[in-house]
N, C-alpha and C positions, 0 to 999 in steps of 0.2 A: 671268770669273775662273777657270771650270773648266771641264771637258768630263768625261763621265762613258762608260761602255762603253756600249754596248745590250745585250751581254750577260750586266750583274750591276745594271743598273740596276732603279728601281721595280718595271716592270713585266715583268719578267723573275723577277728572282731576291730586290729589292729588298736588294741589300749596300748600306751606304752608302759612297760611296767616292769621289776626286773625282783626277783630273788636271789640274793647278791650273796657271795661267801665270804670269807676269810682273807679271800686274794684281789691283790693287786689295788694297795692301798699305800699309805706311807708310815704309818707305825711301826716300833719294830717293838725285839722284847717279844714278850706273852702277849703283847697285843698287836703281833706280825698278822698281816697289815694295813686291813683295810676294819679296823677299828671303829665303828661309828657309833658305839656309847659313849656320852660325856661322865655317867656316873662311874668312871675308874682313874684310874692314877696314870693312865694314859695324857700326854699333853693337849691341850683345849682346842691348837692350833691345828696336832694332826686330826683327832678327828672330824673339827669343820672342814679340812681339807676333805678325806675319806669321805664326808655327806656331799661335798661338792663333786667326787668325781664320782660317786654312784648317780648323781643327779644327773650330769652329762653323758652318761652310759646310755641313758633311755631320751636323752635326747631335751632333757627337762631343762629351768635355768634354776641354777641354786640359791637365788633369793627367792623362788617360792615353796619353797622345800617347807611343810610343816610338820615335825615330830614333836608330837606332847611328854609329861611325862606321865608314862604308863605306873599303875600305881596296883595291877588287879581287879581293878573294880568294872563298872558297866555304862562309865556316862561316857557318851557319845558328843564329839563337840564339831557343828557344819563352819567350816572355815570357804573363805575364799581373800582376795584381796592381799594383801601385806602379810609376807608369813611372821611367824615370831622370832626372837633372838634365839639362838641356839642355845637350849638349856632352862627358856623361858615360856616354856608353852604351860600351860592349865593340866593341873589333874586329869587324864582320861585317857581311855584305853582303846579308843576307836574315832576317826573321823570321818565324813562324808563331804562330797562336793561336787557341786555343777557348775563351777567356775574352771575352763579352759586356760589350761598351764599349772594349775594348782598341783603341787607334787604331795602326796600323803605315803610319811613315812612310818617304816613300824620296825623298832628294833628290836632283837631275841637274841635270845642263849640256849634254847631249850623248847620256848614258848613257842606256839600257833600263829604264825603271821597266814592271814588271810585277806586275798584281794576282792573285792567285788566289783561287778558293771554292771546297770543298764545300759549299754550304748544305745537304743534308741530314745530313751529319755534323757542322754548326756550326764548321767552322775556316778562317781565311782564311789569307793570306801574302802575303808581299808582297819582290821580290826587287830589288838593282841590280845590271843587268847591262852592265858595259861589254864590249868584247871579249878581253880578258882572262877577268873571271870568266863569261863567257858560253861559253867557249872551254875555265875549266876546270871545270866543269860546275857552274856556282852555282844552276842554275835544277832539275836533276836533283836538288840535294840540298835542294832545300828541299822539291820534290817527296815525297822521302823524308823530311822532319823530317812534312809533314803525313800523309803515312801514318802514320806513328808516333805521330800522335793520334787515326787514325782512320779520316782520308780514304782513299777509292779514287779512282786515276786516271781511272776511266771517268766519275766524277762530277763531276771537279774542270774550272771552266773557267776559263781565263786571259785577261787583255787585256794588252796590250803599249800603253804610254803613247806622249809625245809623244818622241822621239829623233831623232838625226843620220840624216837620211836619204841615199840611195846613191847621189845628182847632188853631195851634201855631203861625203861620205865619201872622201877620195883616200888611199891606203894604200900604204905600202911592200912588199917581198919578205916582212920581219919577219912584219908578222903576217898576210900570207897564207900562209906555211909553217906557220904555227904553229896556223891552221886547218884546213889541207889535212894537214898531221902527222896528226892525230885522224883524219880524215875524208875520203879523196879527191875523193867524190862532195859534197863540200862545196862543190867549183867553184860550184856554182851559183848562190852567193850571191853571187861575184865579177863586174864587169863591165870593159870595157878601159877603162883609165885616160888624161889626157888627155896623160900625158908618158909616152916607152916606160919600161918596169920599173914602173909604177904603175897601180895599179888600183882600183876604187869599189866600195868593200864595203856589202853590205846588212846592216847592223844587226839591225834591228825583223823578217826576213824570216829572217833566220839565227835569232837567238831562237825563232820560231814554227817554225821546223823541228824546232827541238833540242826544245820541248813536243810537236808534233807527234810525235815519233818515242818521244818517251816513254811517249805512249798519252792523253795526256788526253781530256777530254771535246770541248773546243772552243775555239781560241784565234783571239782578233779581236786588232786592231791599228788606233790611231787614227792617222788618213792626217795626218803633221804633222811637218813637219821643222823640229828646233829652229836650225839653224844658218844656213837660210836668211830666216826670219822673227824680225826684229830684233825687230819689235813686241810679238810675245807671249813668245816665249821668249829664255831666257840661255843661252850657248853659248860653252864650251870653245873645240872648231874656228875660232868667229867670233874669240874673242879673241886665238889664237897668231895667226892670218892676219892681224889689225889689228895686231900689234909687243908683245903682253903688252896688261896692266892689268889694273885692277880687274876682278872677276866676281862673280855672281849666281847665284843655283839658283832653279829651280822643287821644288816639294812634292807627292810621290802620296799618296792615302789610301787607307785602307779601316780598316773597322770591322764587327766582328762585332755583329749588332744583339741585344738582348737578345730571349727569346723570346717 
């Protein structure tokens, strides 16, 4: 149902936190089962269900659950206290928190779900990064929303979830300018594409630069491409290249533990 980092799990750091698939939810259909976007033609019912039982997976309780809606962009919003209604969260693509029990969710298709910790300064975060807000610096500003509770970089370590990986990823000029813009020595994330003018972008490999260069402490990435394996995960890329339909998301966690 989930896979967790090695580097925030139990016996590490012990965050509770989960990178959750496809399975063992209550949806069925194209959004078999464990469904936890509101934005589909999936019922409302099963996916609060689906956030509630990813919530209990890690131990969380599902009235603290908060998922915004992710829009691309880079504002970062620090929640604690009273989560929102399902469906009713604020524009933004990343949140932070130093409130114990607070669950921060982050749901994909395709995109960068990334967890962060201080545990010694008690605040997590948790970011979606597509190449857009990965590109315009969503991961740097959440960075900065957790210092501004506290954290230091040099303490703080990140995992990078399940995403579109770089045999998946076939990319236009678009948004390789719009990377290589910011960053020349960005090339590296790029590889030759299978038609001339197109190239295979590394997602999960780019994100962990952009932390890395940030200064953190230490950023893992779980080896897991959403768009190639039907089975566990739901994918964006899978579905423009099958002619549209229905879609699905998968759900990241974390949760600050109480102390």
């Amino acid at each position: 149902m989930r896979a967790e980092a090695p580097a925030l799990s139990a016996d590490q750091l012990g965050v509770p936190h989960g990178f959750f698939t496809r399975r063992g939810g209550v949806s069925s259909g194209p959004y078999a089962t464990l469904n936890c976007g509101l934005a589909s033609g999936d019922t409302r019912e099963a996916v609060i269900e689906n956030r509630a039982r990813a919530a209990r997976a890690i131990g969380a309780d599902p009235a603290l659950l908060f998922v915004s809606k992710q829009v691309h962009g880079t504002r970062v919003m620090t929640v604690g206290g009273q989560a929102w209604e399902p469906g009713a969260g604020p524009d933004a693509d990343a949140m932070v928190t130093d409130r114990p029990g607070a669950v921060l969710g982050i749901v994909t298709a395709d995109c960068a779900p990334v967890l962060l910790v201080d545990a010694e300064a008690g605040i997590v975060g948790a970011a979606h990064a597509g190449w857009r807000g990965a590109a315009a610096g969503v991961l740097e500003a959440t960075l900065a929303a957790m210092r501004a509770l506290g954290a230091l970089p040099s303490r703080i370590r990140a995992s990078i979830g399940p995403a579109i990986g770089q045999p998946s990823y076939e990319v236009g000029p678009d948004l390789r300018e719009a990377v290589l813009g910011r960053e020349p020595g960005d090339e590296r994330f790029f590889a030759p594409g299978r038609l001339e003018g197109r190239w295979q972008f590394d997602l999960p490999g780019y994100c962990s630069g952009r932390l890395a260069a940030a200064g953190i402490a230490a950023v893992t990435t779980l080896e897991a491409d959403t768009a190639a394996d039907e089975e566990r995960f739901f994918s964006h890329r899978r579905r423009v290249l099958a002619g549209g339909g229905p879609i699905g998301h998968q759900i990241s966690l974390i949760m600050l533990p109480a102390s």
